[in-house]
TINUVO-279557 format. One line per 8 residues: their letters; for each residue x, y, z of N, C-alpha, C. Coordinates in nm, 2 decimals, always signed. Each point is the difference from the previous one (the first is absolute). Layout:
REM TINUVO-279557
a> X:Y:Z:X:Y:Z:X:Y:Z; ...;
***
This chain:
REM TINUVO-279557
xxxxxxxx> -0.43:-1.01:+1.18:-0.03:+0.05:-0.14:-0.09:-0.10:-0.07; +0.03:-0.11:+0.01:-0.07:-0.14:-0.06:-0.14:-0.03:+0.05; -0.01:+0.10:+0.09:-0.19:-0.01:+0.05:-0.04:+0.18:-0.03; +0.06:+0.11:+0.00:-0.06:+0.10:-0.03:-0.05:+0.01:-0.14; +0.07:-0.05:-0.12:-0.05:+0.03:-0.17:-0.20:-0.14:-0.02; +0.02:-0.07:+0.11:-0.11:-0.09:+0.00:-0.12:+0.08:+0.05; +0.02:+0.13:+0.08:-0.11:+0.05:+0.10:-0.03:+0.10:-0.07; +0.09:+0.08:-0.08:-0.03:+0.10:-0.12:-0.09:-0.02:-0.08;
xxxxxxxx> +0.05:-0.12:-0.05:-0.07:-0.05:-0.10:-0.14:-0.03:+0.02; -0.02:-0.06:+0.07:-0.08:-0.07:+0.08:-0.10:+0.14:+0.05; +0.06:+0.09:+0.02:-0.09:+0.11:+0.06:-0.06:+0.10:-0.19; +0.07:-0.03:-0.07:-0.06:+0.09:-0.15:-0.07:-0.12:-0.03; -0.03:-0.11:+0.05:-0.07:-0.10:-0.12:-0.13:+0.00:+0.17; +0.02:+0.04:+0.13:-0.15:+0.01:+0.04:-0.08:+0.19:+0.00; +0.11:+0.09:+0.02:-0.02:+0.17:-0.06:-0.03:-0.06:-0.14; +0.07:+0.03:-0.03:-0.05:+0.03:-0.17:-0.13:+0.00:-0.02;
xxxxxxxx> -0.06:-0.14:-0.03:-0.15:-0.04:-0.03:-0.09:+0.13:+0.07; +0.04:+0.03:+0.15:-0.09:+0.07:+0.01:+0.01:+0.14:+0.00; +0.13:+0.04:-0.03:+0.03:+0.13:-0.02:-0.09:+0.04:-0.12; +0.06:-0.06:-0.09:-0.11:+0.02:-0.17:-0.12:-0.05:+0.02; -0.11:-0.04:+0.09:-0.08:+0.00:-0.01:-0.08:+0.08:+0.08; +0.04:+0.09:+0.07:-0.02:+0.12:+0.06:-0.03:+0.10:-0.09; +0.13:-0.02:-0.06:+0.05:+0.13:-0.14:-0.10:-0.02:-0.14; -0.04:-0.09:+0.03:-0.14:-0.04:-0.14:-0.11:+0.08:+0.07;
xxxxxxxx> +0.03:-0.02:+0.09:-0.15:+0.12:+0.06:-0.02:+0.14:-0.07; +0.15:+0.07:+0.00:-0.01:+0.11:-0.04:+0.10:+0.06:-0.12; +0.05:-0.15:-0.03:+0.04:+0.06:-0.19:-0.06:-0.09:-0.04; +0.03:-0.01:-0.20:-0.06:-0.13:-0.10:+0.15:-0.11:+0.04; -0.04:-0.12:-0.08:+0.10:-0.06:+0.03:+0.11:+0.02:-0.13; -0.04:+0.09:-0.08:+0.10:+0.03:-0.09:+0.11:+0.11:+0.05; -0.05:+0.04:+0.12:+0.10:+0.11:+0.07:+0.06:-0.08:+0.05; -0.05:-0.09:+0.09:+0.03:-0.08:+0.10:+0.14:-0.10:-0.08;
xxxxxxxx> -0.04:-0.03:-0.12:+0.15:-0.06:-0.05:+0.09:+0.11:-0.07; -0.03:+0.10:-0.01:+0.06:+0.10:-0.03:+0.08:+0.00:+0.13; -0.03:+0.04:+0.09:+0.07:+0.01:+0.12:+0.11:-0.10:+0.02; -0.08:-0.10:+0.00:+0.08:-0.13:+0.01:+0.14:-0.01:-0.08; -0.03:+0.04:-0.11:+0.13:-0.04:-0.12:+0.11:+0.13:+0.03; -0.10:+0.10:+0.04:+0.13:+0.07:+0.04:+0.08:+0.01:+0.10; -0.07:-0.06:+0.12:+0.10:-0.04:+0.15:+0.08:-0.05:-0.06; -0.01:-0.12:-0.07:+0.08:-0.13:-0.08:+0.09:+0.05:-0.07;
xxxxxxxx> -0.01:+0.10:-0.09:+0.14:+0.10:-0.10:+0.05:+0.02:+0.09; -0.04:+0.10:+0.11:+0.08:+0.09:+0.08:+0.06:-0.08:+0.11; -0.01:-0.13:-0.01:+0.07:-0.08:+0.11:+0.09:-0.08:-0.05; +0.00:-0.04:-0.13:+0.06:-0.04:-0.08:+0.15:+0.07:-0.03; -0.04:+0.13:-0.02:+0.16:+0.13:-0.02:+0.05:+0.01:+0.14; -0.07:-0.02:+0.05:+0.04:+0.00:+0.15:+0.14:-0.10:+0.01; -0.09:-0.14:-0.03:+0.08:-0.14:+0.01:+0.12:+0.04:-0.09; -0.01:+0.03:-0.11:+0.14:+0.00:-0.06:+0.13:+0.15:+0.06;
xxxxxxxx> -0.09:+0.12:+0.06:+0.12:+0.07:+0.04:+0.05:-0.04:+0.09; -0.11:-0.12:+0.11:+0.09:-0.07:+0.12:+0.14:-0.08:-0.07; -0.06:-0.07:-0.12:+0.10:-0.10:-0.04:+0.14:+0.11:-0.01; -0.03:+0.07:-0.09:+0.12:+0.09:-0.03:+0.07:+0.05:+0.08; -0.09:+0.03:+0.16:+0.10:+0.05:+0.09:+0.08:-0.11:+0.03; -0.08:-0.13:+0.03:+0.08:-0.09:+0.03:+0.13:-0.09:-0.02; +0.01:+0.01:-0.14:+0.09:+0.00:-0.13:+0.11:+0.09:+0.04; -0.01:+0.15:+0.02:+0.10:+0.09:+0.01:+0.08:+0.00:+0.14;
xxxxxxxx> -0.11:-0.03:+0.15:+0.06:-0.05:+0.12:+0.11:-0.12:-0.03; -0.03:-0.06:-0.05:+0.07:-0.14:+0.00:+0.11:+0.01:-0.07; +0.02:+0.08:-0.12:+0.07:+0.08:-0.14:+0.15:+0.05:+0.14; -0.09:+0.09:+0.11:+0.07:+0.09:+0.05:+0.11:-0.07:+0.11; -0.09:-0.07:+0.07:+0.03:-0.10:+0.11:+0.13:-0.09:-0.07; -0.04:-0.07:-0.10:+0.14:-0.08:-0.08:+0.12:+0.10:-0.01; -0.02:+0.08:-0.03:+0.11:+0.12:-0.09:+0.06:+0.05:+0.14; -0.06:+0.02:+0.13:+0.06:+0.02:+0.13:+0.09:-0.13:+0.05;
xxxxxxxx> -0.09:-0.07:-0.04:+0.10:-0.14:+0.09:+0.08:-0.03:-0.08; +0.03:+0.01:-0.15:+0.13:+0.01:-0.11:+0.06:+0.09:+0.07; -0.03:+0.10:-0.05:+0.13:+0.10:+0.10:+0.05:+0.03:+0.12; -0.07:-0.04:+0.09:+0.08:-0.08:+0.11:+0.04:-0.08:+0.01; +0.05:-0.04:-0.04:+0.06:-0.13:-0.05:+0.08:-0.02:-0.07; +0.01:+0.15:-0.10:+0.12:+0.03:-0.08:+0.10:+0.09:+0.12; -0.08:+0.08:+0.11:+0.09:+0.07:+0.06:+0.02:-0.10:+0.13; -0.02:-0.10:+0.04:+0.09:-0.09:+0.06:+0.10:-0.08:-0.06;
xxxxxxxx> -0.02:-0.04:-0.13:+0.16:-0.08:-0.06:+0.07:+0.11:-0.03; -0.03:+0.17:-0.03:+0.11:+0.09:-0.02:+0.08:+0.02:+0.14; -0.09:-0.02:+0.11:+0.06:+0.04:+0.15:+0.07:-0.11:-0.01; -0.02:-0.13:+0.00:+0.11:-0.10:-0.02:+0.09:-0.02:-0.05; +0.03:+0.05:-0.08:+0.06:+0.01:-0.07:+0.13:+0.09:+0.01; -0.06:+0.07:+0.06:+0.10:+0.14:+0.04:+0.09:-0.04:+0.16; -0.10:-0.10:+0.04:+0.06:+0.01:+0.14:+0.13:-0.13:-0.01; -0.06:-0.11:-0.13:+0.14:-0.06:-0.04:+0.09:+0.09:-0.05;
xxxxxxx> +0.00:+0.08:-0.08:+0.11:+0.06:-0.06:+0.10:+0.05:+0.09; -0.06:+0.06:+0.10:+0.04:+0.09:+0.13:+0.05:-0.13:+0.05; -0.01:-0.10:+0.02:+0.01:-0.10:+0.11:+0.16:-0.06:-0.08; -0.01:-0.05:-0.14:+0.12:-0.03:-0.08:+0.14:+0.10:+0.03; -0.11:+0.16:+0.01:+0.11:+0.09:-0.04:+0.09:+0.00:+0.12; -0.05:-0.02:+0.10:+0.09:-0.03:+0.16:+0.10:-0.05:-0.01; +0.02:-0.17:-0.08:+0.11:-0.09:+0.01:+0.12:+0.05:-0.05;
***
């Protein structure tokens, strides 16, 4: 993972330049940042519904391992009782 976000990058900062300079061929460059600002919004909502999913995984994941965890000290609990109630 520690060398794929470098090659990404690394690949939009040598694409890029020439993607939009292709694209000046056949729009103005007032489209051309038009376009641009709106990749940028729409990747932006992007980034935060990832965040939010990721928030609620983790929300969900805790609240699982709480309650198992409540129903292992209940099993324990039970199996002392049972185990006293013998003597």
């Amino acid at each position: 993972m520690n060398a794929f976000l470098p090659i990404i990058f690394g690949l939009g900062y040598t694409l890029g330049p020439i993607t939009i300079g292709k694209a000046l061929g056949y729009i103005s460059i007032e489209s051309a940042w038009l376009v641009l600002g709106l990749v940028a919004f729409i990747s932006t909502i992007f980034m935060c519904m990832l965040e939010k999913y990721d928030e609620n995984q983790k929300k969900k994941k805790k609240n699982f391992h709480r309650n198992r965890l409540n129903v292992k000290f209940h099993v324990l609990l039970k199996l002392i009782a049972v185990f006293l109630s013998l003597k």
